[in-house]
N, C-alpha and C positions, 0 to 999 in steps of 0.2 A: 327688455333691458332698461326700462324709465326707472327712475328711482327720486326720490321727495327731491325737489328742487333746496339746493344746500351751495348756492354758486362760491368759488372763489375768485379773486382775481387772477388773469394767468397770468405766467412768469414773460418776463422781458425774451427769453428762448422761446417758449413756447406763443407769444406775438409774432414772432419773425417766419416762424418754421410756415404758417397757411399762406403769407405773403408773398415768401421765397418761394414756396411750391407752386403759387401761380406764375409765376415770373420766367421758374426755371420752366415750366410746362408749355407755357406761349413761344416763351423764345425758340424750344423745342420744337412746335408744331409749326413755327415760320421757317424755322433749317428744313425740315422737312418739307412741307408741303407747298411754301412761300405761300401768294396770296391767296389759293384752295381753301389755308384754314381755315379761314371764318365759313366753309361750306360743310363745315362738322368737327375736324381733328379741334381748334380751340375750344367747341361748346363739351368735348369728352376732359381736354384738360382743366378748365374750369369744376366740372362737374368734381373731377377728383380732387383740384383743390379742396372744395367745398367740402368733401366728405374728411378732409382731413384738417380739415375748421371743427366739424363737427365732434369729431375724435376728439379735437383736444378740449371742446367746450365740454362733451359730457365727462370728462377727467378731472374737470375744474369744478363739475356740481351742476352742471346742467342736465335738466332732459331732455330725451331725444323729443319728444315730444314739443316742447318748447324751441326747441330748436328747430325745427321744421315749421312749426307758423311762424319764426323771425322770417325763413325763406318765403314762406307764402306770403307774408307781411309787405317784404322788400319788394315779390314779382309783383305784387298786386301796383306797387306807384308805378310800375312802367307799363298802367294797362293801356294809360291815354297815349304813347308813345307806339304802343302795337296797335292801335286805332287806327293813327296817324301813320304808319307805314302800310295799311292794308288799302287807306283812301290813296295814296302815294301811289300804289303800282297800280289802282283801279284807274288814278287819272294818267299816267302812264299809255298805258292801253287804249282809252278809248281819245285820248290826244293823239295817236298816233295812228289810229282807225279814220279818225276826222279830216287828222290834216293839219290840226293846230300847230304840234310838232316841226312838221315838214317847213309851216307857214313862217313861224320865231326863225327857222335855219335859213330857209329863202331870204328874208328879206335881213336877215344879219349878214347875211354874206353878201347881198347888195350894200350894204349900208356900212358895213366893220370894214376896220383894215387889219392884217394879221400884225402890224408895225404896232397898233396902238388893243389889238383885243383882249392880251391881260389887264393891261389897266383898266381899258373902258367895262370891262366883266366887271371887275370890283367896283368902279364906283356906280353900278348898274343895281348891282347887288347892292351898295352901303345905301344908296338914297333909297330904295324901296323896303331895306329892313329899316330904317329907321322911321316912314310911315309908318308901318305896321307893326312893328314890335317883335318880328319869327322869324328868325334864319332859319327854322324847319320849311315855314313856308314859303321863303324866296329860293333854298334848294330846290325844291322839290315844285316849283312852277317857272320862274326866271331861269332858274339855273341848269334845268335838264335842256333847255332850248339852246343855252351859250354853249354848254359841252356839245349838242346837236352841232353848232357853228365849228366849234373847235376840231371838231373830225372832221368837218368837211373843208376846213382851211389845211388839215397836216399837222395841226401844233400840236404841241404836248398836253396830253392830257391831264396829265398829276398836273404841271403849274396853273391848267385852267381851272382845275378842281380846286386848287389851293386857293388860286384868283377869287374865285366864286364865293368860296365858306370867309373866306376875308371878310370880303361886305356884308354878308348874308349876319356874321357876328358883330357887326358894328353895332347895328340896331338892338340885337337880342342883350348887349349889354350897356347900352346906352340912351334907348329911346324910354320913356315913358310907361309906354305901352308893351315893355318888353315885363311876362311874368318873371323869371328870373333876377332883371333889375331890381323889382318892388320887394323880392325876397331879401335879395343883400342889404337893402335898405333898412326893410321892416327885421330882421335878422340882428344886425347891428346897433339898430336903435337908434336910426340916422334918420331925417327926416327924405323921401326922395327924390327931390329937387334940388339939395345941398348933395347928397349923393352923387345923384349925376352930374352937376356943377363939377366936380372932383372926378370923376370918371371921363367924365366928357377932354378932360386935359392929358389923359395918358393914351385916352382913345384916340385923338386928331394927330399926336404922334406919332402914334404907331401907324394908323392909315399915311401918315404920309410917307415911312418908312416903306410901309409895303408899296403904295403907289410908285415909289423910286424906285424899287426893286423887279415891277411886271414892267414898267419903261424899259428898263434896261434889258432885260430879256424877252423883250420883243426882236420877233422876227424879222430882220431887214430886206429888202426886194421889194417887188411885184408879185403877187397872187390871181392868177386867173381860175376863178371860178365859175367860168362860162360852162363846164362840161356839164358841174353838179348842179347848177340853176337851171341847166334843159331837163335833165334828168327831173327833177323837181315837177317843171312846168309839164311834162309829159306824163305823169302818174297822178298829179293831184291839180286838184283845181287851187288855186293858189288866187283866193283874195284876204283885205282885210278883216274879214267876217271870222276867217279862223281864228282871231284872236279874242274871240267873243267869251269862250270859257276862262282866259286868260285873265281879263279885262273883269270875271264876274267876280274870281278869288281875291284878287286884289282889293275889291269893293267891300266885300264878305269881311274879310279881314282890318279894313279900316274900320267899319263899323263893330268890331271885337267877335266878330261870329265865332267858337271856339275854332283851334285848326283843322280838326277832323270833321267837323259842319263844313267850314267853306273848300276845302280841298276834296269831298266828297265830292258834293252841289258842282263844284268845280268838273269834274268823273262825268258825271250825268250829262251833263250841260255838253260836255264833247262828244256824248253818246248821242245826245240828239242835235247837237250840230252834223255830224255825219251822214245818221238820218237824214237829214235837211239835204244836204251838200252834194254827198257821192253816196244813194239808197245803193249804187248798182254794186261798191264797194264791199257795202255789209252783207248785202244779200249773198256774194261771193262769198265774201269767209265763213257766213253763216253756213255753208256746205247740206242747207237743209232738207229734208228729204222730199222726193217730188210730188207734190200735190199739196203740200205744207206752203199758207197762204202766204203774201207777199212780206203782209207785216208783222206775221209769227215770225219768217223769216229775219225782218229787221228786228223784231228783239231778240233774237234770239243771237243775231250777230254782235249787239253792244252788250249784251250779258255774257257771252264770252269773252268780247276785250276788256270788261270791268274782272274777273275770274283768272282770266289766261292769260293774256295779254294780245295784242292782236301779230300776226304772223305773214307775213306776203313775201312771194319773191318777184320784183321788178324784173329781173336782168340785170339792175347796178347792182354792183355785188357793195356801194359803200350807202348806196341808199337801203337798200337791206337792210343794213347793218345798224343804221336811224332808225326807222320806224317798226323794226322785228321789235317788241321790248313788250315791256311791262305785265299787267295783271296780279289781284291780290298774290296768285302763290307763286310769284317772283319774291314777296318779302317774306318767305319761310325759313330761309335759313338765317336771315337776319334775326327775324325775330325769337329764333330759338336761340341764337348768339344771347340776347341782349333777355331772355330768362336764365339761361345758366347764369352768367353774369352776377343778375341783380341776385336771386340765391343765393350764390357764394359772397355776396355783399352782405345781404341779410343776416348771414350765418356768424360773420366777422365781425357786424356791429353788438351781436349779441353777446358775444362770446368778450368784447369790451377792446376787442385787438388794436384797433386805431389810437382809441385813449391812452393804451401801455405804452404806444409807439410815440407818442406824439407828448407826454404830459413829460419826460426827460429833458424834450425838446426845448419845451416854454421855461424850464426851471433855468437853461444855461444860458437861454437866449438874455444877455443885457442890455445891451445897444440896442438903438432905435431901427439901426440897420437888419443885424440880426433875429430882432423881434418880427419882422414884414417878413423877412427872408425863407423865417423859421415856418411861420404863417401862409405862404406861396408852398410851399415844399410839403406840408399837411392839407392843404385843401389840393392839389395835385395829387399825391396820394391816395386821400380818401376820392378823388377820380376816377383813378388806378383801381381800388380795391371793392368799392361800393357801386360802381359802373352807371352812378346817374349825379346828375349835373344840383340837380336839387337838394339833396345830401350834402352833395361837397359843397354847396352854400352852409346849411344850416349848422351843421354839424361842427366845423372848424370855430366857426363864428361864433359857435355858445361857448366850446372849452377854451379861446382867446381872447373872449370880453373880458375876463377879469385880469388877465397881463396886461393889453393895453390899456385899461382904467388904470391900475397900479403908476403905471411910469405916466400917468398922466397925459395920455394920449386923447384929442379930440373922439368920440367913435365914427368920425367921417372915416379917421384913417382908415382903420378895420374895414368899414364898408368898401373903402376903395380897392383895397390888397383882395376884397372877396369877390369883389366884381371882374377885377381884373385878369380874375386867375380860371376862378371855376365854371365860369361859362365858355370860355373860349377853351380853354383846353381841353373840356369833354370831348370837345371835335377829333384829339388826335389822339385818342386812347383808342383802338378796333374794338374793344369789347365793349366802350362806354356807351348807351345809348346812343349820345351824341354822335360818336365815331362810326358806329354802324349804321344808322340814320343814311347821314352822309356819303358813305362808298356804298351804300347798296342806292341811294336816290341819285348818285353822279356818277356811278360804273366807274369809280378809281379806289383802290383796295386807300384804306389807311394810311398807312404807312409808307404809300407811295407819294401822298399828297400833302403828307404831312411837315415835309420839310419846304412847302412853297407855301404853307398857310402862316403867312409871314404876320399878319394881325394877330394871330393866337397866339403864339409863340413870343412874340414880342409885347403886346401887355402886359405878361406878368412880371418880365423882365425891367420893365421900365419903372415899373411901380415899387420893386426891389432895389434899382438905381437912386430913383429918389429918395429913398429911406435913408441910403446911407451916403448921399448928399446931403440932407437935410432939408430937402426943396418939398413943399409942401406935407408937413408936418406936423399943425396946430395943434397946442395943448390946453387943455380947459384950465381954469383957476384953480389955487391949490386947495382951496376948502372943496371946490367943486370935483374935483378930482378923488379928493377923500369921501364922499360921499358917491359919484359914479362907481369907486371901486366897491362898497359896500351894495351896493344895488346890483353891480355887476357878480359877486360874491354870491348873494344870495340866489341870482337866476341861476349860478350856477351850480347851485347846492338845490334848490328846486326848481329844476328845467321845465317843469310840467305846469307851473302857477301862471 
């Protein structure tokens, strides 16, 4: 059924019909299954979105053919992100084989009080993503240890969760060293230290929002965790030393190691802390057969908690429930989530459906207000529908340079509305990389977490406030202005130069 590529553009109908079809599909698979679906029913409604992206793209003058590498196109940018979720459950596993795990909960629950533990989560999380630059990688190392505390204190899980991705996005859209920063930046055509000058101001708001927000929904009382600290001290050896893989990722990542390098090394490193620590541990899980040497045996046990994840039963049935976890194919249903996904993202950008959706938008938008507004509501969107955080930067940002040039806007603004929106929101989309990342690395579905991730949700909203305040606003000179809009004009008439 290919036939000579002869594209049109589709109709204003035919844009809505693949977007509503994923919308009504999800909504469908969470009445149904609640939070299961991300363990198959969402990646079947996706997939049927997509085929009905593709329907209407070959109607409009596409081939199927072409349309199928936009898919392979789109899964291919979220290869580093399935990298990164398979190093994620390997250091899962073998942090939890080690002792590392156990070691973060022990000594947080000596040390936290549950009055002050959402807050102290977040800003635990903001100071070390803003070192490093990764809310992937403060999830998925600081953060699997605070939820470890948070079950073992009683609190809610979703607000810790929520707590956690808080901080963990401060950095990812504020620090230096965060690649998404440098994209809105370089995107916009903003220099990135003016950039985040201007982001840094909607950022300390909002954190101080949220900070107000885990105070107050702190737990008040007395917490005694004498039971789960014996418990602790009676299955593991519990010194500082578990914190040594901890301590190596952190390192890994100041020095820019990419995330799936240091959160691997990270994996290993707890494999042979174990080794080191508890051999009689692995040796036991390894279950390996008799006559089979000591230390075939130990690798053979950290190669199964990097694979499988590691498995024991104490007797606590809430220590269990800590250190049973992990292994790469604990992130398979994730990461088949997050290829349906970007596919049907794939499918949609080729087919042109965002730009039909969105260029109506920018025509009625006048106001300054409106214009941001318009801007936050399209780069969320294309979150929604392209299900990666890196798109909904670029993409938005190229078809809105020449509005905000036009009315004479600084391009800090744009940078800021893009910083503000599309990295932090990824988090609370299920299907968005980001989204899934997230509930499969902190065991809280999406959309249960998603109304206490008070930093994401709040960014974009403030940077919409100000708009239509007025409050940080700067306009370039009018010659300068007429000349940005021609500049701006022509990248958007050749995106590719």
């Amino acid at each position: 059924m290919n036939r000579p590529e002869s594209p049109q553009p589709v109709t204003l109908t035919e844009a809505i019909i693949p977007v509503a079809s994923l919308v009504i599909l999800v909504g469908l698979s969470y009445y149904l299954f609640g939070d299961a679906g991300a363990s198959g029913p969402n990646q079947v409604g996706l997939t049927v979105a997509a085929m009905i992206a593709v329907f209407i793209g070959w109607r409009r003058g596409h081939s199927l053919a072409s349309l199928g590498e936009a898919a392979v196109a789109s899964v291919s940018t979220g290869i580093d992100a399935i990298f990164i979720l398979f190093a994620v459950g390997a250091l899962n596993g073998t942090w939890a084989l080690s002792g590392t795990l156990v070691g973060m909960v022990y000594y947080g629950l000596k040390l936290l009080s549950p009055n002050y533990f959402y807050v102290t989560a977040a800003a635990i999380c903001g100071v070390v993503s803003m070192s490093i630059g990764s809310s992937w990688t403060v999830a998925g190392t600081i953060g699997i240890g605070l939820m470890g505390i948070a079950q073992g204190m009683g609190l809610n899980e979703a607000i810790a969760a929520g707590a956690i991705i808080s901080g963990a996005y401060l950095g990812d859209k504020s620090s230096p060293l965060s690649d998404s920063a440098n994209l809105a930046a370089a995107a916009s055509g903003v220099e990135l230290y003016r950039h985040l000058r201007e982001v840094l101001l909607t950022s300390a708001v909002a954190l101080i929002i949220a900070f107000a927000f885990y105070f107050l929904v702190g737990r008040p009382g007395d917490f005694d965790a004498s039971a789960e600290i014996d418990a602790m001290r009676g299955a593991f050896h519990i010194s500082l030393w578990l914190f040594a893989p901890l301590v190596l990722v952190i390192l890994l990542a100041l020095f820019k190691m990419p995330p799936f390098t240091a959160i691997f090394l990270g994996a290993l490193a707890g494999g042979v802390l174990a080794v080191c620590v508890a051999p009689e541990r692995v040796v036991a899980f390894a279950s390996a057969k008799p006559g089979v040497p000591n230390w075939l045996a130990l690798v053979k046990g950290v190669w199964l908690a990097l694979a499988s994840g590691y498995k024991t039963s104490t007797g606590n049935h809430a220590l269990d429930l800590l250190v049973t976890r992990g292994g790469m194919e604990s992130m398979l249903n994730t990461i088949w989530l997050i290829i349906a996904a970007l596919g049907f993202g794939g499918v949609v950008e080729k087919c042109g459906v965002l730009e039909r959706l969105i260029t109506p938008v920018i025509d009625k938008a006048r106001r300054a207000g409106a214009l941001v507004a318009s801007l936050v509501a399209a780069v969320v969107a294309t979150n929604i529908v392209t299900a990666d955080q890196y798109i909904a930067v670029v993409l938005p940002a190229r078809m809105f340079k020449t509005a905000f040039a036009r009315r004479g806007f600084a391009p800090v603004v744009l940078s800021r509305a893009v910083g503000d929106t599309a990295t932090p929101t990824g988090a609370l989309i299920p299907w968005n990389s980001c989204g899934a990342y997230m509930a499969a690395t902190l065991g809280v579905a999406t959309l249960s977490y998603a109304p206490y991730a008070v930093f994401c949700f709040v960014s974009p909203l403030l940077t919409v406030a100000m708009a239509y305040a007025g409050i940080r606003m700067p306009r370039v000179a009018t010659d300068t202005a007429a000349a940005a809009s021609a500049n701006a004009q022509a990248g958007a008439t050749h995106p590719d130069d």
